[in-house]
C-alpha positions as CSV (number, residue, x, y, z in Angstrom):
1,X,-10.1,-2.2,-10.7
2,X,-8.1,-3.4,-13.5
3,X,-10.5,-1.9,-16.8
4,X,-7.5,-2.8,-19.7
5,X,-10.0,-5.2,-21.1
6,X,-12.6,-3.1,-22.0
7,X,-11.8,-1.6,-25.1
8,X,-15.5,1.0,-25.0
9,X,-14.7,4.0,-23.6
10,X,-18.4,4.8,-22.0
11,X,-18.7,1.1,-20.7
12,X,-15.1,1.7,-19.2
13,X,-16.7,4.8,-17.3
14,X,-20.0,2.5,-16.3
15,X,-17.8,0.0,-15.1
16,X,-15.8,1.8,-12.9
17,X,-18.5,4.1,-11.6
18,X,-20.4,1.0,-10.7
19,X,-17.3,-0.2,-8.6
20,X,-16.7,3.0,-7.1
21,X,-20.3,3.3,-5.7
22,X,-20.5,-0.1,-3.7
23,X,-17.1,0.9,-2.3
24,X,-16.9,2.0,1.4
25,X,-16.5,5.1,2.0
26,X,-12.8,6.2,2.5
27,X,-12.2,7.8,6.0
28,X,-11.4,11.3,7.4
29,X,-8.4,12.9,7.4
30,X,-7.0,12.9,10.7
31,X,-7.2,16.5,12.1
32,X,-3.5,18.2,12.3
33,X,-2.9,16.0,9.1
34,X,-0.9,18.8,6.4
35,X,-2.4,18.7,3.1
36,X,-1.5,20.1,-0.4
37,X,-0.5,23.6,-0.2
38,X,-0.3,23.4,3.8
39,X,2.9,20.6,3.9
40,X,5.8,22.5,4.5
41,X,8.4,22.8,1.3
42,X,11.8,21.2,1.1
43,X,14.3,23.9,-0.3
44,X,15.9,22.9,-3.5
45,X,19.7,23.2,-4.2
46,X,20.9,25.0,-7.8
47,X,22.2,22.9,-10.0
48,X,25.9,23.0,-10.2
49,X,26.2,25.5,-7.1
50,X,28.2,24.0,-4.1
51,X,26.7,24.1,-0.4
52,X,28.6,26.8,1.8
53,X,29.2,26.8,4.9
């Protein structure tokens, strides 16, 4: 919801509250689906350190 025209901060909030409640629900997450902490971590090279072999 695009809200950049309303300059009242609390009628902002109603506004997007009222959108967000006749929303449909958003689904599950799939089962098996990583999330957050769980995702496994892609290991970051040093700056300014070449790659052995």
């Amino acid at each position: 919801m695009n809200t950049k025209t309303i300059t009242d901060k609390t009628e902002r909030k109603a506004a997007k509250r009222a959108v967000r409640k006749k929303a449909a629900p958003k689904a599950k997450r799939a089962t098996g689906v990583a999330r957050g902490s769980l995702k496994k971590k892609v290991a970051k090279l040093v700056q300014g350190q070449r790659k052995k072999r």
